[in-house]
C-alpha positions in Angstrom: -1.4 15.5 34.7 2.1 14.7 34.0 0.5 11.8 31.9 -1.9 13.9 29.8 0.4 16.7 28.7 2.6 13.2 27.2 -0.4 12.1 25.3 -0.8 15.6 24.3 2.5 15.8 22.8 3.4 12.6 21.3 3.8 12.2 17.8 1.3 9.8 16.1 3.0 7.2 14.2 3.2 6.6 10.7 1.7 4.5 8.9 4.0 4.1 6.1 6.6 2.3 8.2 5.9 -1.5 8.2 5.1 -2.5 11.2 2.0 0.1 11.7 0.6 -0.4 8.0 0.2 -4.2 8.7 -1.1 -3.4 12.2 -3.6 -0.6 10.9 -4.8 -2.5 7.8 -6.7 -5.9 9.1 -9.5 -7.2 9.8 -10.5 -5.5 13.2 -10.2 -2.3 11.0 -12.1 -3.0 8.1 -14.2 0.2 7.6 -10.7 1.9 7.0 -9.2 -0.5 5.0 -12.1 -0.8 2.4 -12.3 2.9 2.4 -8.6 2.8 1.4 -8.5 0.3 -1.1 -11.3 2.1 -2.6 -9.5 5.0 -2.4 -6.7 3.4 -4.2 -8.1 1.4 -6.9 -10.5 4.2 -8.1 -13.4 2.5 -7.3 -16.6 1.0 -4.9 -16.3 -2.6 -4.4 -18.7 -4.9 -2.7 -17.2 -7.1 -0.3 -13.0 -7.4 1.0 -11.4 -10.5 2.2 -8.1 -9.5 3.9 -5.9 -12.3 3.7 -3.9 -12.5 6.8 -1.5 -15.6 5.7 1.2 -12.6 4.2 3.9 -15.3 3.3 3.8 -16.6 -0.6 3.5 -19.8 -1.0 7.1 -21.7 -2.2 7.0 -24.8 -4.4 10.0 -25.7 -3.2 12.7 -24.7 -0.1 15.2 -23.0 -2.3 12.4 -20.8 -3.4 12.5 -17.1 -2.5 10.4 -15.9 0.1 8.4 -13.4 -0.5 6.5 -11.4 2.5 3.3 -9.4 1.4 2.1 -6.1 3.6 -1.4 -5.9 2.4 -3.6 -9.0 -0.1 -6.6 -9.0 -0.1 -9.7 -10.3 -2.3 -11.5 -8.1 -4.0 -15.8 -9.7 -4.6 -14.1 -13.0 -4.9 -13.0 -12.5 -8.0 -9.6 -10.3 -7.9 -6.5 -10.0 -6.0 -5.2 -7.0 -4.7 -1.5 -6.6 -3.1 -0.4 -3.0 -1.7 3.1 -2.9 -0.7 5.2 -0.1 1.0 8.6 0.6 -0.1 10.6 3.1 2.1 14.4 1.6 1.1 15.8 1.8 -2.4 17.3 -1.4 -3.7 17.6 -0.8 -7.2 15.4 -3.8 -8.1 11.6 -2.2 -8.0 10.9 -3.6 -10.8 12.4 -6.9 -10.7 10.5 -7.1 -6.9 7.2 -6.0 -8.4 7.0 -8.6 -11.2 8.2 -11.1 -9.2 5.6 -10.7 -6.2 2.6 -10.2 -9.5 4.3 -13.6 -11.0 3.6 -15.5 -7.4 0.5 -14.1 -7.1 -0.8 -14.9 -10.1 0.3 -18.3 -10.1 -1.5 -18.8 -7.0 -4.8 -18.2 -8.6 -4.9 -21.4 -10.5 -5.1 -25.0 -9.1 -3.6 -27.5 -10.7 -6.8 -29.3 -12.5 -8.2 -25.7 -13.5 -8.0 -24.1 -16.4 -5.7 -21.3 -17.4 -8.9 -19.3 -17.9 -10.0 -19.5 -14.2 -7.0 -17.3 -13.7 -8.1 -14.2 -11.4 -7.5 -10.6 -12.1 -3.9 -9.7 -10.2 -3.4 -6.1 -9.1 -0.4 -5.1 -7.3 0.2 -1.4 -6.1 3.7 -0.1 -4.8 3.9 2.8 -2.4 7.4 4.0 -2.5 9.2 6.4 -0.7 12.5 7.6 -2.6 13.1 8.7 -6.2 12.5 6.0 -8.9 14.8 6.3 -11.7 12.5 4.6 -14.0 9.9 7.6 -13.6 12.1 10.3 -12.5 10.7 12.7 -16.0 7.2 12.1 -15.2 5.2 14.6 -13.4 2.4 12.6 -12.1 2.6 11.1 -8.9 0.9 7.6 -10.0 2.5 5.2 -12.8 -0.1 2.3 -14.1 1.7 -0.7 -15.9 0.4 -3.3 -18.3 1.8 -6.0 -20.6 0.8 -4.0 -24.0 2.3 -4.5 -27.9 5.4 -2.6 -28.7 4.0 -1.3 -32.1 0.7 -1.3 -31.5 0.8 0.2 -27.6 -3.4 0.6 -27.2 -3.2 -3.3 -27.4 -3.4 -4.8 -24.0 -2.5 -8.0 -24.0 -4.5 -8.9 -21.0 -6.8 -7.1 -18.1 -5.7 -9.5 -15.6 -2.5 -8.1 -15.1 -1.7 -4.1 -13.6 1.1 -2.9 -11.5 0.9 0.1 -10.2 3.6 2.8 -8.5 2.5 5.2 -5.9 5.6 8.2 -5.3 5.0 9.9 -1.8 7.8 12.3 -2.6 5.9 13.6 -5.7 2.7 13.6 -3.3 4.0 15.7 -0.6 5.8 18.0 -3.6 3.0 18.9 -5.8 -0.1 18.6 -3.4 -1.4 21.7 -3.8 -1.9 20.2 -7.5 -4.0 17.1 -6.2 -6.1 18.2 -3.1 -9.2 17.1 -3.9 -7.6 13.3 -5.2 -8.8 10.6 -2.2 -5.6 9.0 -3.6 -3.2 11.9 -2.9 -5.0 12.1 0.5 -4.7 9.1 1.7 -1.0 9.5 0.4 -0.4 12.1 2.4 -2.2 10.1 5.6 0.6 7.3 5.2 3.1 9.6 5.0 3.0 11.6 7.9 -0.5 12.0 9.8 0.7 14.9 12.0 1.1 17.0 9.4 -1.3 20.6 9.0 -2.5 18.7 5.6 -3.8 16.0 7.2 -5.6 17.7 9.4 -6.8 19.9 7.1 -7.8 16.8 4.7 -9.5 15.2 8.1 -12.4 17.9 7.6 -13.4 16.7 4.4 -12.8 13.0 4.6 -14.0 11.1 7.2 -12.7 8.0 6.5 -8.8 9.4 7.1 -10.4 11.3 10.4 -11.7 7.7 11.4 -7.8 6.2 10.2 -6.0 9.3 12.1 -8.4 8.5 15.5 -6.9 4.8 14.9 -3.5 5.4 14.7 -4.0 7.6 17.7 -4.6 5.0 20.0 -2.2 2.8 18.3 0.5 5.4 18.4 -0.4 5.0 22.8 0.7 1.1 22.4 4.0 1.4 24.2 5.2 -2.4 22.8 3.6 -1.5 19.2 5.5 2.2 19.4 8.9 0.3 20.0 8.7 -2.1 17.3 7.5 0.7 14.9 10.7 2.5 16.3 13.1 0.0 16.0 12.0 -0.7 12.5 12.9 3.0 11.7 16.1 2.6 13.0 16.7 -0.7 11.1 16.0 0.9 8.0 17.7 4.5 8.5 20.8 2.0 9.5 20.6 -0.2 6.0 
């Protein structure tokens, strides 16, 4: 009994930190994940290849390492990174290009042609102010290379960064209840929340998500890690 009424009362994790976003997003969970990426990117894709080697590759040992959270491979023919920033650094941008720069590199061997180049798309999920869109509204940011004078130039499609804000989520909801994007949002955020169980009744993919991270949040060695990574970063 004494075990139940625990169960019954503990907090479900959250996905947003780290440690459960890598362990919720894989392979063994790939219903959720494609419904997420989907969810994301605006649109249905065929097949996902979750890459599961999250360390970029370094041409040489003085090279920076560079950890990914989420890369995947989008019908074999585009590459998709999702990363979650909870800690301000002041270099989001700076981060951003040069995981996209890595990336993209990676997509052409050395007797290819620069043609063979595969469409790089690289969404941040961030948890704290960014200066950089602080008098914009809108909870998502999209960013290409484009012509200074001539801004409805792209220069490329192979190249889009985007930035996520939960904090503009969570403030303006109301504004973006029936967005899948906003939703899922919201899901990363904080899945014990009264909107997320009220978003559970008309998405079934976050109901499906919110049953997984149940029985992750019951993983007493995955609940410690996801704890002491809380701690590590309210400490930094």
């Amino acid at each position: 009994m004494e075990n139940e009424n625990k169960n019954t009362t503990q907090q479900l994790l959250k996905p947003k930190n780290d440690i459960v976003f890598q362990s919720l997003f894989t392979k063994n969970n790939a219903k959720i994940t494609k419904a997420f990426v989907e969810a994301l990117i605006g649109r249905k894709v065929k097949n996902i290849e979750i890459n599961n080697e999250k360390e970029l590759q370094r041409e040489k040992p003085e090279d920076k390492l560079g950890i990914l959270d989420l890369q995947l491979d989008l019908d074999d023919k585009e590459k998709l990174d999702v990363e979650v920033q909870l800690i301000e650094r002041h270099n989001l941008a700076e981060r951003l290009l040069y995981y996209f720069s890595r990336m993209y590199g990676e997509t052409v061997k050395r007797s290819e042609n620069y043609i063979e180049a595969q469409r790089v798309m690289l969404i941040a999920i961030v948890d704290y102010k960014v200066e950089l869109t602080k008098e914009i509204k809108e909870f998502e940011t999209q960013w290409k290379l484009r012509e200074t004078k001539n801004p409805q130039l792209v220069l490329t499609d192979k190249e889009e960064i985007v930035i996520l804000e939960l904090e503009k989520v969570r403030k303006a909801y109301e504004k973006y209840k029936d967005d899948k994007k906003a939703q899922w949002m919201l899901f990363l955020d904080d899945p014990n929340t009264e909107e997320v169980k009220e978003i559970m009744k008309k998405n079934k993919d976050i109901e499906e998500a919110v049953v997984t991270v149940h029985e992750m949040s019951e993983d007493e060695k995955l609940r410690r890690l996801a704890e002491l990574r809380e701690k590590a970063i309210m400490d930094e």
